[in-house]
C-alpha positions, 0 to 999 in steps of 0.5 A: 286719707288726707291725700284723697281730700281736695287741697282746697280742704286740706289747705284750709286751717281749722277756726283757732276759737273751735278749736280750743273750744273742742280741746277744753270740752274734752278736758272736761269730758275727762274731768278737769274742771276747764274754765272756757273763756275762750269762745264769744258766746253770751252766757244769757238766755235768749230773752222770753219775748223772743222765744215767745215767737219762735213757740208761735211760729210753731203753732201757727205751722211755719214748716216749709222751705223759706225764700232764699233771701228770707222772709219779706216782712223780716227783709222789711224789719231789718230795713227799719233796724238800719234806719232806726239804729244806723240812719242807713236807708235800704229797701228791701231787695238790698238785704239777704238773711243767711244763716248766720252773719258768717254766712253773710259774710261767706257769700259777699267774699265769693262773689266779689273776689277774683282768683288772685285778688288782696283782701285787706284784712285789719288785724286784729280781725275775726279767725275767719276772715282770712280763710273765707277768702282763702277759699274765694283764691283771694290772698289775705293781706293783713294791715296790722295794728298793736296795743300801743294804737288801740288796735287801730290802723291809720289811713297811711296804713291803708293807702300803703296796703292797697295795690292794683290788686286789692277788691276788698277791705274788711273792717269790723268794730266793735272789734273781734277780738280787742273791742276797739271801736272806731269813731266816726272821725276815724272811719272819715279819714279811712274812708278818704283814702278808699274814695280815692280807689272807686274799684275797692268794696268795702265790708264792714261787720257790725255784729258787736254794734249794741255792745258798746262803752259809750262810744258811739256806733257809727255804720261805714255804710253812712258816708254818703260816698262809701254807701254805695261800695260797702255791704254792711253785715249784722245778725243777731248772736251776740246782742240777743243772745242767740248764737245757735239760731244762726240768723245773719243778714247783710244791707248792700247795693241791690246788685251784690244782694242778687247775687248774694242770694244766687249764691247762697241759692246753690249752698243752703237755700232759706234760713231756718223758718222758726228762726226767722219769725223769731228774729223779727220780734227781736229786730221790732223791739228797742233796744233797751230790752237788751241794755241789761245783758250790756250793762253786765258786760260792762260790769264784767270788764270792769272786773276782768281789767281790774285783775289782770292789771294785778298780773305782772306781763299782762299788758291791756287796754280798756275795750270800748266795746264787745265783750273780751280782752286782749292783752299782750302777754309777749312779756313771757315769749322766751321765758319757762313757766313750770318747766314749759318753755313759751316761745309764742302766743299759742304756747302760752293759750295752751300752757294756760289750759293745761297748767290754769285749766283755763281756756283762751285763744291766741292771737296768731289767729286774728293777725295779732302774735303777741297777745291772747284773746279772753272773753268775758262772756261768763259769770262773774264767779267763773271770771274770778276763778279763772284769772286767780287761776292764770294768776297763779300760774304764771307766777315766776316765783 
């Protein structure tokens, strides 16, 4: 019945980490024990202090439809998270909550990007990026980086990649999926080229902020000359643990926000009430309320590093920030494993599931074909198991 559906739907392909996701639930529906480390979702629980205000938000009968650019003293939190952690000053009609920062991100796409207009893309990039601007009729364009930069792109990459057609470049460090950071010296030069080209806006999604290695964060949106052109997205899955609370937000200039809101105005209304009052206790409080969930991660990078540099064709770099890894494994393109010819990225993710029981992502989804993505986002039990398992399962002997 695919014929009856819109090309706009049919054209559009299915999120590569959803779907492992799905494969690996019906293993286990099957009953195969599935390691999944393939989603980016902390295995913590949401800290007390937040749950203690979504119970109160309850009880003092927070019900009812929200604005559509979220609650005035959440707006005016999120303004005090950009000031404290990132010296950005917004007010408040420059800020849109959304359900979820791909959302935030959804909404900046559409109403900035024309039919025909170049995205630029700096891969690797997160799985969605490039279909989110399918949808607007934008043309995704990928910049692409390897591990030998540290999955990073200079500013010559840049200038060569923009044309007369480019309205947008996303940039996202932390990085999903690699864990790069970029440092402030970095985001300088890139954004020298970028102040040569006053018609390109700039997104910059720093969801992963908090979950860094002593790298410094450093907000795009703090040059003084890119302040004015960037809309800066966030939220609060990954550091506060509360990937199913969707709550995202953007900081942009007042006029991309209205519009922003306009546009999320006709597509779902106001984030979730309960959600919102709980997201203000979390955006309040500091910082290092959440310092012990990065100090595992840190701990747990450590760990996954350690032994798949044990394991022969696993090329890997020490991520500054986020929580996977993402080795090129281009070694095995070519090669048969157990009777299984790899040919790409994607044959080797799902040889590992059905042959390690192991569930990761390929690389051909974030604009990256030689590599993989694993998450480190699990307990330390199921991280051993899983590499002793991929381990074994590409032994060549």
């Amino acid at each position: 019945m695919s014929k009856n559906l819109s090309n706009r739907i049919n054209n559009l392909p299915v999120s590569a980490t959803l779907a492992m996701a799905a494969k690996a639930r019906e293993l286990k529906e099957n009953g195969v024990d599935i390691i999944g480390l393939s989603l980016g979702e902390p295995d913590f629980n949401t800290p007390d202090f937040i749950k203690e205000a979504a119970v109160e938000a309850i009880n003092d009968n927070y019900n009812s439809y929200t604005p559509v650019d979220g609650y005035g003293d959440l707006k005016k939190s999120i303004c005090n998270k950009f000031k404290r952690d990132n010296q950005l000053d917004y007010k408040t009609d420059q800020i849109v909550v959304s359900t979820g920062a791909k959302q935030s991100i959804a909404n900046a796409v559409q109403v900035l990007v024309n039919p025909g207009e170049d995205v630029l893309l700096v891969a690797p990039y997160w799985v969605s990026y490039s279909a989110i601007v399918t949808l607007a009729e934008g043309n995704p364009i990928e910049i692409r980086s390897d591990i030998s930069t540290d999955f990073k792109i200079t500013p010559k990459q840049l200038e060569n990649a923009i044309t007369e057609k480019t309205k947008l470049i996303i940039i996202n460090s932390p990085n999903n999926p690699s864990g790069s950071v970029y440092s402030e010296e970095e985001y300088l030069a890139l954004a020298k080229v970028l102040e040569s080209y006053p018609g390109i806006y700039i997104l910059s999604d720093e969801i992963y902020e908090h979950i860094n290695y002593g790298v410094p964060h450093f907000s795009f949106a703090k040059i003084p000359s890119m302040y004015d052109r960037t809309i800066t997205v966030n939220g609060l899955a990954k550091a506060f643990a509360m990937t199913g609370w969707r709550i995202g937000y953007i900081g942009a200039p007042s006029w991309i926000a209205k519009a922003c809101t306009k546009m999320q105005g006709q597509i779902t209304s106001g984030t979730n009430c309960i959600a919102q009052r709980a997201a203000i206790a979390a955006l309040d409080a500091s910082v290092e309320k959440i310092q012990y969930m990065v100090d595992e991660f840190r701990s747990r990078r450590t760990l996954i590093i350690d032994m798949l540099s044990q394991i022969d064709g696993f090329s890997l770099n020490k991520p500054k920030g986020a929580f996977y890894v993402f080795p090129d494994i281009s070694y095995f393109f070519g090669k048969t494993l157990k009777g299984k010819k790899i040919n790409n990225a994607s044959d080797f993710a799902i040889y590992l599931l059905e042959n390690a029981h192991v569930a990761t992502v390929t690389g051909d989804a974030f604009g990256a074909p030689n590599n993989i993505r694993i998450s480190y986002a699990a307990s330390k039990e199921n991280i051993i198991k899983a590499i002793e398992r991929i381990k074994r399962a590409v032994s060549l002997n």
